[in-house]
C-alpha positions in Angstrom: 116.2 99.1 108.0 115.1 97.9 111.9 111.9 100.6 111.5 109.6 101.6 108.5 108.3 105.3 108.3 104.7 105.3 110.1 101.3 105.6 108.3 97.9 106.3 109.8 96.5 103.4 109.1 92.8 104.4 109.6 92.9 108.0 107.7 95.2 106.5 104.7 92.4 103.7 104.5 89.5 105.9 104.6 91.2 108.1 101.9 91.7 105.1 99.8 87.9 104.0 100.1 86.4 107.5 99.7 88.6 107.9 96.0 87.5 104.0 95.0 84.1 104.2 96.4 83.6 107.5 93.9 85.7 106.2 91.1 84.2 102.5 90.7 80.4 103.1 92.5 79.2 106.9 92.7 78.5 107.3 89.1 79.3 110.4 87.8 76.3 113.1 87.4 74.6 114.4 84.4 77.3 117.3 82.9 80.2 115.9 84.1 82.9 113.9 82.1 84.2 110.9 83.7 87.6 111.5 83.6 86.5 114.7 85.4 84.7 112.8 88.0 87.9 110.6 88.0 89.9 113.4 89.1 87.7 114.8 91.6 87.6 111.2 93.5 91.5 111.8 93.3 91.5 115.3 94.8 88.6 114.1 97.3 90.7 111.3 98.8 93.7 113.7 98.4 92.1 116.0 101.0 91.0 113.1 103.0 94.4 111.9 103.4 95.8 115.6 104.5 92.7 116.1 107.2 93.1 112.9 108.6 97.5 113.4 108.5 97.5 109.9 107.1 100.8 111.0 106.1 102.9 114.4 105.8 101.9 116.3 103.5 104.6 116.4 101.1 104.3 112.9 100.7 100.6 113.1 100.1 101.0 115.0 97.3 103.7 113.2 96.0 101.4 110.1 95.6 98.8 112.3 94.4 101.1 113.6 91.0 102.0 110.2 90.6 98.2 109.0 90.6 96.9 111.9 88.4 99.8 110.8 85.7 99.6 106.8 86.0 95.3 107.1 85.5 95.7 109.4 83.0 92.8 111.4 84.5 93.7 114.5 82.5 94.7 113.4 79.1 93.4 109.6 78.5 96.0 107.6 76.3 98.8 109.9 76.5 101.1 108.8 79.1 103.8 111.6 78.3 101.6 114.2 78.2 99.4 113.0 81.3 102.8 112.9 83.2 103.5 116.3 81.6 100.2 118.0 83.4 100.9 116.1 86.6 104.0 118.7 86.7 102.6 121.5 85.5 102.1 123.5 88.7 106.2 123.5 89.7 106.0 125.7 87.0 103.7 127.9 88.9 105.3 131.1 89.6 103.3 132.0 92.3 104.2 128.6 94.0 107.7 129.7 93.7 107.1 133.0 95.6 105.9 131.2 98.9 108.9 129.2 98.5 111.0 131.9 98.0 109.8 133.9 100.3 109.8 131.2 102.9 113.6 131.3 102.4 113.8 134.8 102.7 112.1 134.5 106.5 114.9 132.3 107.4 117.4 135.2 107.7 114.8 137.3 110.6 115.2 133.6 112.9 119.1 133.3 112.2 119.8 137.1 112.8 117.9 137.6 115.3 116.0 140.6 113.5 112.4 139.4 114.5 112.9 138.9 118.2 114.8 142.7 118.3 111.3 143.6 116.6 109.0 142.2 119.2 111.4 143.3 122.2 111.8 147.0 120.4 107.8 147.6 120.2 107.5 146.6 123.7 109.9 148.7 125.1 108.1 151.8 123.4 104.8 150.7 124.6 104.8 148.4 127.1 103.8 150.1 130.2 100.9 148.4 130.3 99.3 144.7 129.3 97.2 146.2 126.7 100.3 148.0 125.2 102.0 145.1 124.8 99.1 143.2 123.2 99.1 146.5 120.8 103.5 146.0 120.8 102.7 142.4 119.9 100.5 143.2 117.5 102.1 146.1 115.7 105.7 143.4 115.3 103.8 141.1 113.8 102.2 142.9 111.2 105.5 144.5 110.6 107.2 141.5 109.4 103.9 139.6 108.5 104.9 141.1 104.8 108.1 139.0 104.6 106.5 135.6 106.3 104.9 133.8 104.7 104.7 131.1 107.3 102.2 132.0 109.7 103.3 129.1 111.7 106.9 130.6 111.9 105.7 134.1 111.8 103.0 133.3 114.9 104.5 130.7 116.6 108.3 131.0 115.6 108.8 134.3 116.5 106.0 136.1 118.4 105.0 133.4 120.7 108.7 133.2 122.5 108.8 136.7 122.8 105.2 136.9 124.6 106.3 133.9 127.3 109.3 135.9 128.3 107.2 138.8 128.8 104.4 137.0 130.7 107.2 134.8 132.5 108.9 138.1 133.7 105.6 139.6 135.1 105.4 136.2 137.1 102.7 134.9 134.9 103.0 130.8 134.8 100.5 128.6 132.5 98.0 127.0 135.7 98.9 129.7 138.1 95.5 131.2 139.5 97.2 134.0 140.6 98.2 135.6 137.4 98.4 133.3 135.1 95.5 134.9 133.5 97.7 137.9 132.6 99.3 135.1 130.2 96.5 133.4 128.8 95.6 137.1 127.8 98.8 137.8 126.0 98.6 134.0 124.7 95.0 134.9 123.1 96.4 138.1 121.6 99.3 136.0 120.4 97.3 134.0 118.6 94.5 136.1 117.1 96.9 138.5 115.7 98.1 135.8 113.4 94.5 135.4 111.5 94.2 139.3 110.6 97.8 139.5 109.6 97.6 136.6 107.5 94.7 138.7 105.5 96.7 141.5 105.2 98.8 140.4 102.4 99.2 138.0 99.8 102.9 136.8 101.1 101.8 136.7 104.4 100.3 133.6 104.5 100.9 130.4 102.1 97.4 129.7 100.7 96.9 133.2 99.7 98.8 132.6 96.5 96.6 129.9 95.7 93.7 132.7 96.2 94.8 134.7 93.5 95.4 131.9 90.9 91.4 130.9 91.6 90.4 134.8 91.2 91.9 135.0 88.1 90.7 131.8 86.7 87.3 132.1 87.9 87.0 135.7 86.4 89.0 134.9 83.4 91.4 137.6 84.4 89.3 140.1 84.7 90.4 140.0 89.0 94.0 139.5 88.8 94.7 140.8 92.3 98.8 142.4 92.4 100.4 142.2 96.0 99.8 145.9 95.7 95.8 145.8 95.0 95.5 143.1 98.0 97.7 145.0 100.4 95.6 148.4 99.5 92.1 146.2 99.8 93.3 145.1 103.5 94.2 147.8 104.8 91.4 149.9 106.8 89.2 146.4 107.7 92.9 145.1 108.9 94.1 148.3 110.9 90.1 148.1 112.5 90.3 144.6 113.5 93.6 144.8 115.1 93.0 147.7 116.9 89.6 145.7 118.0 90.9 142.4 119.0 92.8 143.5 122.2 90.1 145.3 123.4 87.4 142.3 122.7 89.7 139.9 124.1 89.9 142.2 127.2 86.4 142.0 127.6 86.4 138.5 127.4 89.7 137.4 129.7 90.8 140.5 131.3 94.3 140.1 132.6 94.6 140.3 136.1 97.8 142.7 135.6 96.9 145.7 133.9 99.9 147.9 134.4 103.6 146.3 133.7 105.9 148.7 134.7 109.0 146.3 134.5 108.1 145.2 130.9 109.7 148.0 129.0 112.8 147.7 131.2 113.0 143.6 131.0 112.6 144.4 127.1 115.4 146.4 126.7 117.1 144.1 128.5 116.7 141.3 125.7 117.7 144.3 123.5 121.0 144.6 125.2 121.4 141.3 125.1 121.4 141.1 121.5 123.9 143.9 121.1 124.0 146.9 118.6 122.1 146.2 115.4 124.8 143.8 113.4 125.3 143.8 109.5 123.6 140.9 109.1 121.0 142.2 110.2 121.0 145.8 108.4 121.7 143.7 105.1 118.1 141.9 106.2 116.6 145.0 107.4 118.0 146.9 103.6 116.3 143.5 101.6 113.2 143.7 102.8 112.5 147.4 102.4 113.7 146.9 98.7 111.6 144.2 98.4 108.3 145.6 99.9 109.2 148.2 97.3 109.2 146.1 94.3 106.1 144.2 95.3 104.5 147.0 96.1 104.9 148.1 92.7 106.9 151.7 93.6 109.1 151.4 90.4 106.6 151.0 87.7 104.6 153.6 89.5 107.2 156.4 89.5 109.6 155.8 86.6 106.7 153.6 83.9 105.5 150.2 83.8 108.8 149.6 82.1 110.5 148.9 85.5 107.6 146.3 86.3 109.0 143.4 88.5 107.1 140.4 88.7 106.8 139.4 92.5 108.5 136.2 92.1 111.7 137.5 90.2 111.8 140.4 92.8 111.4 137.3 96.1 114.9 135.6 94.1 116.7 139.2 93.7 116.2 139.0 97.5 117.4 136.4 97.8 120.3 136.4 95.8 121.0 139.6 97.8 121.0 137.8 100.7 122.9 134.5 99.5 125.4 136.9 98.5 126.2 138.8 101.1 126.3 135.8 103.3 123.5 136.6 105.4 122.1 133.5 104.5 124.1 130.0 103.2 122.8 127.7 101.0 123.0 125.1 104.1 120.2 127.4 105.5 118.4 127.1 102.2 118.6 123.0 101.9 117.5 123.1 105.2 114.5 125.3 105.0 112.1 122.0 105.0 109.0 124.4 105.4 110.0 125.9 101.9 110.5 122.7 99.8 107.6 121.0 101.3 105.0 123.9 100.4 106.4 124.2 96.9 105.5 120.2 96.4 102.5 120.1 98.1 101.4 123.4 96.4 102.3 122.2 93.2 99.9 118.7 93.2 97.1 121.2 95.1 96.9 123.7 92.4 97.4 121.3 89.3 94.6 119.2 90.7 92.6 121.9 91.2 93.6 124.0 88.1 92.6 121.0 85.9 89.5 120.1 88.1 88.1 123.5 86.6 89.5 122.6 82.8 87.6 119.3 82.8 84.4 121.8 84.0 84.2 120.2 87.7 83.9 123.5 89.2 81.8 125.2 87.0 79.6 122.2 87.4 79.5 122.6 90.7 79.2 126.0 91.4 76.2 125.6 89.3 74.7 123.2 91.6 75.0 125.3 95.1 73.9 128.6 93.0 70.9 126.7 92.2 70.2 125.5 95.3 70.7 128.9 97.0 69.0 130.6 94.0 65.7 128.5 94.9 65.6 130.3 98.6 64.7 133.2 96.3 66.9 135.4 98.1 68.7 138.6 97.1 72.5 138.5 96.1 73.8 140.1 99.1 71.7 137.7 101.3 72.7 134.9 99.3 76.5 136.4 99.2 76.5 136.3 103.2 75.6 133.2 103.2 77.6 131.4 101.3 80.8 133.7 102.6 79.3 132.3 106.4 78.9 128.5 105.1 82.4 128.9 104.0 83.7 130.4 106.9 82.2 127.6 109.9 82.9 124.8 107.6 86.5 125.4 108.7 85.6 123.7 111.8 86.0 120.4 109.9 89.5 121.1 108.9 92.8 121.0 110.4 94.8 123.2 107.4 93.5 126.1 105.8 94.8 124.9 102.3 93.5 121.9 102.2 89.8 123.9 102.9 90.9 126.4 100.8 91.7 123.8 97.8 88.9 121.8 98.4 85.9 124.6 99.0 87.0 128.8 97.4 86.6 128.1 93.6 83.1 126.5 94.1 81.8 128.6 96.3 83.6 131.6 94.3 81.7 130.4 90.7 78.5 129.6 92.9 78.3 133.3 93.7 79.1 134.6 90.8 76.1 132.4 89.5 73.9 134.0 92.1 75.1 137.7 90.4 77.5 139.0 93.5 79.9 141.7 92.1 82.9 139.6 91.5 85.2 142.1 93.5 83.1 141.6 96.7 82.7 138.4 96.8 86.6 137.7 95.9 87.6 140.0 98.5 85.4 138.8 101.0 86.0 135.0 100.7 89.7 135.6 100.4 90.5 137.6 103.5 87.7 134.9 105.0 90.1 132.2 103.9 92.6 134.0 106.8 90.2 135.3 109.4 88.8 131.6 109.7 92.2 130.6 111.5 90.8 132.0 114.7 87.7 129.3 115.3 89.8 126.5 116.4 93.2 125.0 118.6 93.9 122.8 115.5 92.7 125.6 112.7 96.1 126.2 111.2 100.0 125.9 112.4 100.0 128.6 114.7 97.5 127.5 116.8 98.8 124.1 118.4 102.3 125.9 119.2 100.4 128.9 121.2 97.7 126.9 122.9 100.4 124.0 123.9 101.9 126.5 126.1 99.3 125.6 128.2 97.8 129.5 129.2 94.3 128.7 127.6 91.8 126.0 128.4 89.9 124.3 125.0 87.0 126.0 125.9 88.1 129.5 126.2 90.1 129.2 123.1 87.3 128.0 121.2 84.6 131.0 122.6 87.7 133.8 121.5 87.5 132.0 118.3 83.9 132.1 117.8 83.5 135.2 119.6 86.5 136.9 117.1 85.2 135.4 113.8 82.2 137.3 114.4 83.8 140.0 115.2 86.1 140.1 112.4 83.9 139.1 109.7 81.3 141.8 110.6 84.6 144.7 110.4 85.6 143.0 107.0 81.7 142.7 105.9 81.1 146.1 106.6 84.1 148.4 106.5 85.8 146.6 104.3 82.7 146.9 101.5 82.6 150.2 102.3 86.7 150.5 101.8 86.5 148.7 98.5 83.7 150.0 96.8 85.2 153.9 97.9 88.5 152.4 96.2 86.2 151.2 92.8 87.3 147.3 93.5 83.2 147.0 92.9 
């Protein structure tokens, strides 16, 4: 072998310091166990590594199983059963429906189903720019449901479809002339991807991961379904959307603001793909059946008999489709983005699951309840603070996991110490844990794709971002409080 698989040297050796430093020197504080303390200097350098990309990571998390069962963090002396605990999140089910559904996405690239989404919207209402930030916007919520990959959803199929509509109104990245026209559409793109993410709990990879800390911080008592979340979204979602063309107007009008032609160059790409092909009706038949079952349609017109747990209903998709021949299994093995999440997911929640066994997180919580509690302010004060402490710290990270991971159940148990209504506080830090994508050009997966076309300058993708977070936040703060408590969440 002439070449060995590059680290980065600098983040992998920081990592490595930060987990001994904590381990060997720090010592560990009054009400918490060492192997406890053990474990957090092993998550702690985990997230180290994964900010700093010392490697990819799947393969971070792959060292990190292997530490957490060779130190016996989580069950001292008892190799087997240490190794045992390091696997226990592939058995995860909700791990297993991001995979899944990851999978399932594959077959709206191969058939072309996506793109004939976008180009279909804009033909119907792309008369103007703002019509086809609303066309952009309305396709990507549409199959936001059935991505799970905001990256693929955002950047994979979405972003294309927005160059060849700026391209065709003669709108190039740099050109002084129109190119703002793009870097309009470009911003849209982009800032779509955040709200739709919130919208459901398969639209996005972390929001899984969401759930399982609701329902452990709660014991069980907030067990959000995909049906509860999707409901919960809804109005604060449909506000922001319809919001964040018009804001983004205000900030970087276009300098087209009719587009005659677009419709017309739209149905063009429609010809161009051709009638609507069985592959694509079999796609088209799977996901309605499967927005169905999540949503939770059979229990709720024949009994709870016909319940179907989200994960068994993302492989009858599947199957479906693997059937049918829509999809091969080829297209499976080769669905990296699937595999890679289910590892990585898998070390991430065990770490974090046993983290709050060995009383890490209650710990903690404790301590920033306390120190927010001495402010002497009132729970809804002391709510919005943490939820906005939360929110800006995601300008230190470059995935939304590994913040989520690292920050929701502490800040989750710290407000529950501090006597927010469970519900509110859930809701409000886990639709947060979305909307935060917008502050940054390296916030989550979507972003580097979109701002490497080159429409948008660092500093006006960074003032949208700001500029949106507010805006979004203050929709979700207040409508969607309003929304929730009108449904009874709180």
């Amino acid at each position: 072998m002439d070449r060995l698989t590059p680290i980065r040297l600098w983040p992998a050796f920081l990592s490595v310091f930060i987990t001994l430093m904590l381990w060997f020197v720090v010592p560990n504080p009054s009400g918490v166990t060492p192997e406890a303390w053990h474990l957090l200097a092993l998550f702690i350098g985990t997230i180290a590594a994964i900010i700093g990309k010392a490697l990819p990571i799947g393969a971070i998390a792959i060292i990190a199983i292997m530490l957490v069962a060779m130190t016996g963090v989580t069950n001292p002396g008892k190799p087997a059963a240490a190794l045992n605990d390091a696997l226990s999140g592939f058995s995860n089910q909700l791990i297993w429906l991001i995979g899944l559904s990851i999978m399932l996405s594959q077959s709206l690239l191969k058939t072309g189903l996506g793109a004939r989404i976008g180009y279909g919207f804009i033909a119907l209402f792309g008369k103007r720019t703002l019509g086809i930030a609303w066309a952009l916007t309305l396709a990507e919520t549409l199959i936001a449901p059935v991505t799970p990959s905001n990256t693929a959803r955002g950047g994979g199929i979405i972003h294309p479809v927005m160059r060849a509509i700026a391209e065709s109104l003669g709108s190039q990245p740099g050109n002084s002339e129109n190119g703002s026209t793009g870097r309009y559409l470009a911003l849209v793109n982009y800032n779509i991807n955040p709200i739709s993410s919130a919208m459901f709990i398969t639209a996005t990879a972390p929001n899984p991961l969401i759930v399982t800390f609701l329902t452990k911080g709660t014991d069980g008592v907030l067990n959000m379904s995909w049906g509860m979340w999707a409901i919960a979204a809804l109005l604060p979602a449909v506000v922001s959307l319809v919001l964040m063309p018009l804001v983004i107007w205000w900030l970087y009008p276009p300098a087209i603001t009719r587009t005659p032609d677009a419709p017309q160059f739209a149905r063009q790409k429609l010809d161009a793909l051709g009638p609507l092909s069985l592959a694509e009706k079999i796609t088209l038949a799977v996901f309605a059946l499967l927005l169905c079952l999540w949503a939770g349609l059979p229990a709720l017109i024949m009994g709870s008999g016909w319940t179907v747990n989200p994960t068994s209903a993302a492989l009858i998709g599947l199957s479906i489709l693997l059937i049918s021949g829509v999809l091969s299994w080829d297209d499976i093995l080769k669905c990296r983005g699937a595999w890679d999440t289910v590892v990585w997911f898998a070390a991430l929640v065990m770490m974090a699951e046993f983290l709050s066994k060995l009383g890490l997180v209650s710990w903690l919580a404790v301590s920033v309840g306390n120190t927010i509690d001495h402010l002497g302010l009132h729970w809804g004060v002391a709510t919005l603070l943490l939820v906005l402490l939360y929110v800006y710290a995601h300008y230190f990270f470059a995935s939304t996991t590994a913040h989520i991971t690292a920050m929701f159940a502490a800040f989750f148990a710290a407000g529950l110490a501090l006597g927010a209504p469970p519900a509110l506080l859930g809701l409000m830090l886990a639709f947060s844990s979305s909307l935060m994508m917008s502050l940054t050009h390296y916030g989550t997966g979507t972003a580097p794709i979109i701002f490497g076309s080159g429409y948008v300058t660092l500093a006006e993708w960074w003032k949208t971002g700001l500029v949106m977070s507010v805006v979004n936040l203050t929709v979700w703060g207040i409508v969607g409080a309003v929304w929730w408590r009108w449904l009874g969440y709180w």
